[in-house]
N, C-alpha and C positions, 0 to 999 in steps of 0.2 A: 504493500500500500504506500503510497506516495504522502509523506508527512505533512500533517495539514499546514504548520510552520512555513512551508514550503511556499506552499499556498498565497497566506497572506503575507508575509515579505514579497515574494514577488508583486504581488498586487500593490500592496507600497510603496514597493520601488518605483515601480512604471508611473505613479502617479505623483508621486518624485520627480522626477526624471523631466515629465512632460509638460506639466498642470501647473506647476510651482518653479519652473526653473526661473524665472525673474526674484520670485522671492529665497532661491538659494544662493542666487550670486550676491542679496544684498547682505543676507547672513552668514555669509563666507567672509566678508569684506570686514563686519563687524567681528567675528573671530579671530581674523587675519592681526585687526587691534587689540585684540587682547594676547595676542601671543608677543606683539610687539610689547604693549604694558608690563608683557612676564619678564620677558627678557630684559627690560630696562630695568626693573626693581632686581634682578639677579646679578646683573653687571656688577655692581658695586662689590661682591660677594665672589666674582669666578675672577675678578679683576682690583684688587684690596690695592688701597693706596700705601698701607703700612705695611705688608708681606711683599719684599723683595726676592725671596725664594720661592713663593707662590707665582711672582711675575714669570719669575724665569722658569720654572715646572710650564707654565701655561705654554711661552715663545719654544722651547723644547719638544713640547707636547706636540703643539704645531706643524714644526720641521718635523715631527718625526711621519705624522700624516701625511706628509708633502711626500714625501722619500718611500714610503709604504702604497702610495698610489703609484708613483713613477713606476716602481718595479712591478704592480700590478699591471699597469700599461704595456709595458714594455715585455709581457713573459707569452704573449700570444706570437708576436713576431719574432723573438728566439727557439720557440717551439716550432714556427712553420718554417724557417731556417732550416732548424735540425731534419726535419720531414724532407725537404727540397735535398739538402749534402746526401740523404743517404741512397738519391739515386746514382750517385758518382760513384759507390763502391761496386757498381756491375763492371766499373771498367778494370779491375783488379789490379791498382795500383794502392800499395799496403799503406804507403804513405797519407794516401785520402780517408784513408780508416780513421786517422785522428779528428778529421773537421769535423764531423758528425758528434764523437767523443765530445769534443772540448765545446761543443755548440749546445748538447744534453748538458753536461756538469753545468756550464752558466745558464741555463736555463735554472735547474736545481737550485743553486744559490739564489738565483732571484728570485724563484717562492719561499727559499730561506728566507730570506732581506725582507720581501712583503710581509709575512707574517712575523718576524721578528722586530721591525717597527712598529707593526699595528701594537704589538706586547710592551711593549715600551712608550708608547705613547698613550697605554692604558694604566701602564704603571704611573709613572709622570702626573699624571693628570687626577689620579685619583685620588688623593693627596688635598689637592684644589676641589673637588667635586667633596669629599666630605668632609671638609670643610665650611663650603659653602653650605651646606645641609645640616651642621652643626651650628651655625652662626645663623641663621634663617631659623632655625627648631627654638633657638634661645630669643631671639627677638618675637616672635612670635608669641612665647612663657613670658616673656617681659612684659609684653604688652598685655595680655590677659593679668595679670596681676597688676597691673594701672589701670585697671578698667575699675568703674562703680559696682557698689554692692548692688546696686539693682539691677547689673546684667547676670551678676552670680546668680542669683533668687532665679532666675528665668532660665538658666542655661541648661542644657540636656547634656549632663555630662560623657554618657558613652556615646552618642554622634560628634560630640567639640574632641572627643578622643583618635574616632574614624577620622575628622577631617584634618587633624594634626598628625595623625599618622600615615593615611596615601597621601597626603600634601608632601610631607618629606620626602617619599620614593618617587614620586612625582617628579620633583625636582633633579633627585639624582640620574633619572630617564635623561630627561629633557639635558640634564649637562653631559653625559657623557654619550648618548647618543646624536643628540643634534650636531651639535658641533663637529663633533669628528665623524659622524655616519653621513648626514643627509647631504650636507653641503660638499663632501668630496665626493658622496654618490654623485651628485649632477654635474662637478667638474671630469668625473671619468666617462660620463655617458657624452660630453661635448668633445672631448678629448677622442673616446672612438668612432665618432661621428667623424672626425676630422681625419683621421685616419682611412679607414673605409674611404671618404671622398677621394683622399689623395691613391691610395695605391687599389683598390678595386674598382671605381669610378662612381658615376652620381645616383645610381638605380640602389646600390647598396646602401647607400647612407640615407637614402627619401625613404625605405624599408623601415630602415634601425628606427629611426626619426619617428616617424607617422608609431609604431607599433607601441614605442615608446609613447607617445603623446596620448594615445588611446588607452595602455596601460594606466598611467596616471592619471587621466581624466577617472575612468573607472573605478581607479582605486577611492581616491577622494570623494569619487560622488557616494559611491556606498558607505565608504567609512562615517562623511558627514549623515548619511541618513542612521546610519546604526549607531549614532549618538544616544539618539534617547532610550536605547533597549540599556544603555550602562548610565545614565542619567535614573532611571528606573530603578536599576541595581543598587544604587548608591543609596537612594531615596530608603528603600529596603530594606537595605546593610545597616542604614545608620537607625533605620525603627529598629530592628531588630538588636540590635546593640544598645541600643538606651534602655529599650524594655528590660535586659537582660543582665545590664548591671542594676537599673534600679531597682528590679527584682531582690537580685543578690543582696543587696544593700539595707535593703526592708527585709530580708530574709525571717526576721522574730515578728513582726508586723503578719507577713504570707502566714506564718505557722499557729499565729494565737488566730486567724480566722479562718485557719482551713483551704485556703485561698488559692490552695496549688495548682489543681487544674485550673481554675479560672488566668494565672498568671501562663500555664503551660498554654491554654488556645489562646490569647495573647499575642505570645512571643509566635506561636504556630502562624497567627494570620499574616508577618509581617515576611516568615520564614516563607511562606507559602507566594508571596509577591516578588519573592525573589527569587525563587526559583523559578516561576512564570519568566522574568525577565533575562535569565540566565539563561534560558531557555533557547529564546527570543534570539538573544545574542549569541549563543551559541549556531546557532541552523542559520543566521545569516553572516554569521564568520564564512562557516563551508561555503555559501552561494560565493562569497568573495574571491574565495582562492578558489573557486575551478572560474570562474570568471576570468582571474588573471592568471591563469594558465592555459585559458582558450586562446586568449590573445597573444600572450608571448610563444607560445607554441606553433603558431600560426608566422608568428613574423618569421620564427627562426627558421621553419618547413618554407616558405618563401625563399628567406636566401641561400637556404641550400641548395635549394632547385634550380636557382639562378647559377650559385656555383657549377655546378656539373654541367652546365649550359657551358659556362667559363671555360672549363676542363676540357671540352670538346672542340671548344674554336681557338684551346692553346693560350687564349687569356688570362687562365690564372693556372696557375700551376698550381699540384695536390699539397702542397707545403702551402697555399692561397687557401684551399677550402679548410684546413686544418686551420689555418690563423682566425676566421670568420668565426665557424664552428665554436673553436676557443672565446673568442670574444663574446659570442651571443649568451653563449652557456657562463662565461664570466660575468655579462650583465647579467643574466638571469638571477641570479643569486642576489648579489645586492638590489634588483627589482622586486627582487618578491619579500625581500627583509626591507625594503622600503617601505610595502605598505604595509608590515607588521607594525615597524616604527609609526610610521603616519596615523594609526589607529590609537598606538600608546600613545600619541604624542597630542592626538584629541581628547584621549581619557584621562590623560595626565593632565592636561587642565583641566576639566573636569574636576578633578581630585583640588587641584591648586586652587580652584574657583572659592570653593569653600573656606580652606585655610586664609586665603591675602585676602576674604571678605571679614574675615577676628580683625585684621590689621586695620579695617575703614571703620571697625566700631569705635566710636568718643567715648571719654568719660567724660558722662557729665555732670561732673563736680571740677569744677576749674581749679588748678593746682598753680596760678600767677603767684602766690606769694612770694616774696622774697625774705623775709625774715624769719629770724630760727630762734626757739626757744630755750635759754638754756635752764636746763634742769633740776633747778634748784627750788626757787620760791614762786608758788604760784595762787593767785586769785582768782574764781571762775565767776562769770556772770551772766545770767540768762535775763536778755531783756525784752521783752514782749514778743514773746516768742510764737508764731501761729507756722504749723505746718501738719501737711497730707499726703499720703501716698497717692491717692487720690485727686481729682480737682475736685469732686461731687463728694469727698468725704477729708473732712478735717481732725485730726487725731491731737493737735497739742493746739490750743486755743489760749492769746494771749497771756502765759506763762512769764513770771519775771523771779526770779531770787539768785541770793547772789551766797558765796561760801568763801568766805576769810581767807587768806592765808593759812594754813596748818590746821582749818576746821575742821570736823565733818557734818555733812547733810544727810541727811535719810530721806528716800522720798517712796511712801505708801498710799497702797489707794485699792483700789478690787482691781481684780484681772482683767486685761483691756483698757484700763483706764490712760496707758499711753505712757509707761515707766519706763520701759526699754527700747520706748522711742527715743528718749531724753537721749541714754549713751549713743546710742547710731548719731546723734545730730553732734555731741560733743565732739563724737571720734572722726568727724567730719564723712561719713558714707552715705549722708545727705547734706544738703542744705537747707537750713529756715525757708520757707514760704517767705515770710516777715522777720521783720524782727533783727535781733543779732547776740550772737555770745562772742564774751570779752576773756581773753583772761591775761590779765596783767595791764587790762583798761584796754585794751589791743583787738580789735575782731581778730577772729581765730582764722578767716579767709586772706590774714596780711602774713599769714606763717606758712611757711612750709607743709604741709601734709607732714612728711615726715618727720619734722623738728617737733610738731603739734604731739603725731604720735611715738613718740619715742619719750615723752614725758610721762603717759599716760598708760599704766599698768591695771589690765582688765581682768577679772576672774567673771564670765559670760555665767549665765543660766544653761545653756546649753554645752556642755562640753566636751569639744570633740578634740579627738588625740590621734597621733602619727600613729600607724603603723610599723612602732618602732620598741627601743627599751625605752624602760622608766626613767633613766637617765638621760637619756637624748629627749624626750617630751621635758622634765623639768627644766635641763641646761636650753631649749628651747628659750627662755627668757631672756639668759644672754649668752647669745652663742659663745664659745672657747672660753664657759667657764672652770674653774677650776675642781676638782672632785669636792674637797671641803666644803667649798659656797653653796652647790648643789647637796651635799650631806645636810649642811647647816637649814636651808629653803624647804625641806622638806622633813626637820625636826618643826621648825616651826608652825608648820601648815599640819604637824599631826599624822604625819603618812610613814616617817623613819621604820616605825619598830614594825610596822606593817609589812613595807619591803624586806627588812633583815628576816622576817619570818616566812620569806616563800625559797625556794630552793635557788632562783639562779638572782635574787637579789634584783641591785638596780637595772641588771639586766634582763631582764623579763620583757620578752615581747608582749608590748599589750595589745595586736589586735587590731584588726581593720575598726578604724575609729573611735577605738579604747575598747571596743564592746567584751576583751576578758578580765577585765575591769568591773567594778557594782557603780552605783553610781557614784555614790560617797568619796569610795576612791578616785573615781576620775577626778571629781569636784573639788577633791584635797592636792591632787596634783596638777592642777590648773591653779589652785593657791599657792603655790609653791614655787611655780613658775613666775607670777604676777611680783611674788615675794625678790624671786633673784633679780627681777628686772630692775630693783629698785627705783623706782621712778617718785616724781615729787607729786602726782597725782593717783590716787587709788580709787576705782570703779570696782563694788562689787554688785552686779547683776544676781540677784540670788546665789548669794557667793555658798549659802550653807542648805540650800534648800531640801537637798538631798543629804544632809545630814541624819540621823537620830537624836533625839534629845540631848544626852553625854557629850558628845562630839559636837556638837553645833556649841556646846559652852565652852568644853577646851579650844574650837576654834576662833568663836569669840576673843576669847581673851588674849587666842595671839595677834588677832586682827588688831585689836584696840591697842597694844602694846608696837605692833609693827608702825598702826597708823599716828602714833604721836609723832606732832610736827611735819604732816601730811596732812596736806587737803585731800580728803575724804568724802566719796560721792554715793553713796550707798541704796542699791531700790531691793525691795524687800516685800515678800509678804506676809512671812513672820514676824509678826512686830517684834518677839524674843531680840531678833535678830539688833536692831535698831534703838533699843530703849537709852541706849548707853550716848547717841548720836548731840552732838550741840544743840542741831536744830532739824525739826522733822517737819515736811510737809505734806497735804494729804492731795491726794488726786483722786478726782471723780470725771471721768465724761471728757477727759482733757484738759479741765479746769483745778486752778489750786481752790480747793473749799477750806481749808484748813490749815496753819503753821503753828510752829510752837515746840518747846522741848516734850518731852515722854509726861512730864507730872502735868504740865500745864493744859495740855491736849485731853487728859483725859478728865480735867477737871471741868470742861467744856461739854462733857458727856453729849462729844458731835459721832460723826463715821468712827475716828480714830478710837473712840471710847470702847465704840460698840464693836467693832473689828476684836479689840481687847480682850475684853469680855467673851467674847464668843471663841477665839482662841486658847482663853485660858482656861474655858470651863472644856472645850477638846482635849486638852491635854491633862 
């Protein structure tokens, strides 16, 4: 049975081909610019201003292709030499025995030479190409990490994974093939066009020409239509890859609802579109290549037949059809890895498309400042503050207070009410709607991001951990600290005699994002961290939340002991947590409805009372 595949590709095509061809030359042209866009953002990268041993690998690289084609040129007409000399040994003269000899051996050498350049100018070069794919993979990490937290919040992280990882092979395609394959392919196809003209005459070389020119029309037309079956693919790959880490990753979420199958047909529907499109691209790959095998097969059965035409009227001698021969079946090879290339080299961008569009994402949170904080004394100030993730919903609504020098603030209220909005706006991963916060009388927008955040030591409500040991999450705070500092950060946060009690100590891997870890413990070693960083401002986002009662007051108490002479920023819903604070504010609705220390607040008998009360009769 003839594959239904078959079928509709063909149908396709023809309507390709016919119907649309004005509208594929303008989206060829528009392609055309993006390959130029690839290559001008690469340039920098295969061509470095500061690597002078990179320059010279490249000019080497080069020459060595140059000298790698010549001898490729040149090993058809030392072969139909040697063909022609060894009519001369019928005349039995022993002497003529050597021409033939020494005409084969340099022959030999010269597919030495050919192939021993191409090897060396893969060496040479490869050096330059991963490099370039190493410095491309990191600018690329760079930029993703200056990007806003509201592109994280949004991002799919197993497709941003797919598209950062064929983006780099991509690349390494596009540099070591382009350059050294396509561009010396079509100086060797001009090169024995010119040849052919000159010593077989003009009928041989209108053949090579035309077979050629239909070859590659062919080739491109199909490749450009079989775009969208790995457009499709890709689409696919990358559902199926989000679905499948974030599976993974909620793995105790799938199991507390039973959820399996429903995540297995899922991942199956996205599994199932990509095989369809695999499909697709597979059966019209095959149409391709007997396509361009009907063609080149056809030119070269032409000039054969021409030859032996030649042979008969004395025109070309059988060392002439042997050099042809040679030649066609020489092009063939690089013709038909042409349009392998030319395929990669659409689906490699493709692939690129994704990656260099992370590179056109903004952050937008403006990073102009020019002033750096330094880390010693500092004063925070929230001055009417209004902002939204939203424009149709407002979460912090005219907000002002302000926290001393080496104060601390506590700031409670019910869940939702907009607490752990407060830190995102401090740590700058937004900005106010309105309004503005000062610290040190200064908007925090005239500092540095970095200077801002290097002052400011977080213990999150949510705490997530490396994939690493214990000691590498705490010295996390401050990189290349010292074993002691890190011993010392984590007697205080309460976690020491916990680590000395497991078998491999502070080296313990804790686990794709701490999860062999309880929670307490992660939440002790994110204080610990917060602790080595020493910073002059302290944020705890439900620093104890996940505590037990015992532990939330021995960690209390090192808080309170670490935070003297620290401006202290504290959100909470334990009020336990907070009683000890300068000054506590309450929030409801986005709104302050309440300030005041722990005794004053509750003499108020407002929210803050009754939260109290209700808490304490909990416990």
């Amino acid at each position: 049975m003839i594959n239904i595949n078959y079928i509709i590709i063909l149908n396709d095509l023809v309507i390709r081909l016919f119907k649309d061809n004005f509208k594929y030359k303008k989206y060829n042209m528009n392609k055309n610019s993006t390959i130029f866009n690839t290559f001008k953002l690469l340039l920098p990268f295969i061509w470095p201003r500061s690597r002078k041993d990179l320059k010279i690998r490249v000019v080497f690289a080069g020459l060595s292709m140059i000298l790698a084609k010549v001898a490729s040129v040149y090993t058809p007409l030392i072969l139909g030499n040697a063909v022609d000399s060894l009519n001369e040994l019928s005349s039995g003269i022993n002497l003529l025995l050597y021409v033939p000899i020494a005409i084969i051996i340099s022959y030999g050498l010269v597919r030495i030479a050919s192939f021993a350049f191409n090897e060396i100018r893969d060496a040479l070069f490869s050096k330059v190409s991963q490099n370039a794919i190493r410095r491309v993979s990191l600018k690329v990490f760079k930029h993703l990490h200056f990007l806003s937290l509201d592109f994280h919040l949004s991002r799919q992280t197993g497709g941003l994974n797919r598209y950062i990882d064929r983006g780099t092979k991509g690349i390494d395609f596009l540099l070591r093939y382009v350059l050294f394959n396509v561009v010396p392919t079509f100086v060797e196809l001009v090169l024995v066009i010119i040849i052919l003209l000159t010593l077989y005459g003009l009928q041989y070389a209108i053949i090579t020409f035309v077979t050629i020119s239909i070859y590659v029309f062919l080739t491109f037309t199909i490749t450009q239509w079989r775009l969208q079956f790995r457009k499709d693919m890709n689409a696919a790959d990358n559902a199926a890859s989000t679905k499948m880490i974030d599976s993974l990753l909620n793995f105790e979420t799938v199991k507390y609802f039973n959820n399996e199958h429903h995540e297995f047909k899922r991942l199956d529907e996205s599994l199932e579109k990509y095989e369809n499109a695999a499909n697709k691209n597979r059966t019209s790959l095959s149409l391709l290549n007997i396509s361009q095998t009907f063609v080149i097969m056809i030119g070269i059965t032409l000039m054969l037949v021409l030859t032996v035409f030649g042979i008969q009227n004395k025109t070309i001698t059988v060392g002439g059809f042997v050099v042809i021969n040679a030649y066609m079946l020489q092009l063939y090879q690089p013709l038909n890895f042409l349009g392998t290339i030319y395929r990669e080299i659409r689906q490699s961008l493709v692939d690129m498309e994704n990656m260099f569009n992370l590179l056109k994402e903004k952050n937008n949170i403006d990073d102009s400042g020019s002033e750096h904080l330094k880390n010693n004394n500092a004063e925070i100030i929230f001055n009417n503050i209004f902002f939204g993730y939203e424009n149709k919903r407002t979460i912090i609504k005219n907000i002002s207070f302000s926290i001393p020098e080496g104060k601390s603030l506590a700031i409670v209220g019910p869940t939702g009410a907009g607490k752990s909005t407060i830190s995102k706006l401090l740590f700058r991963f937004y900005d106010p709607d309105s309004g503005e916060i000062l610290i040190n009388k200064k908007n925090i927008k005239k500092y540095k991001q970095n200077s801002l955040r290097q002052m400011i030591g977080v213990v999150p409500q949510d705490t997530v951990l490396f994939n690493d040991t214990i000691f590498y999450n705490i010295s996390y705070g401050l990189i290349d600290s010292s074993e002691e500092d890190v011993i010392n950060a984590a007697k205080i946060a309460g976690i020491h005699d916990f680590i000395e009690s497991i078998p491999n100590k502070y080296n313990t891997i804790v686990g794709e994002r701490g999860l062999k870890l309880s929670g307490g413990e992660k939440q002790r070693v994110a204080i610990a961290r917060a602790v080595l960083k020493n910073p002059s401002i302290l944020f705890f986002d439900e620093a104890t939340s996940a505590l037990d009662t015992n532990t939330e007051k021995e960690i209390n108490k090192n808080l309170n002991k670490i935070s003297q002479g620290k401006t202290t920023l504290i959100i909470a819903h334990r009020l336990s947590t907070v009683s000890n604070a300068d000054k506590i504010i309450v929030i409801d609705k986005g709104n302050i409805i309440e300030e005041g220390d722990h005794s004053s607040l509750l003499n108020k008998n407002g929210l803050y009372a009754l939260m109290w009360n209700k808490q304490k009769h909990e416990n």
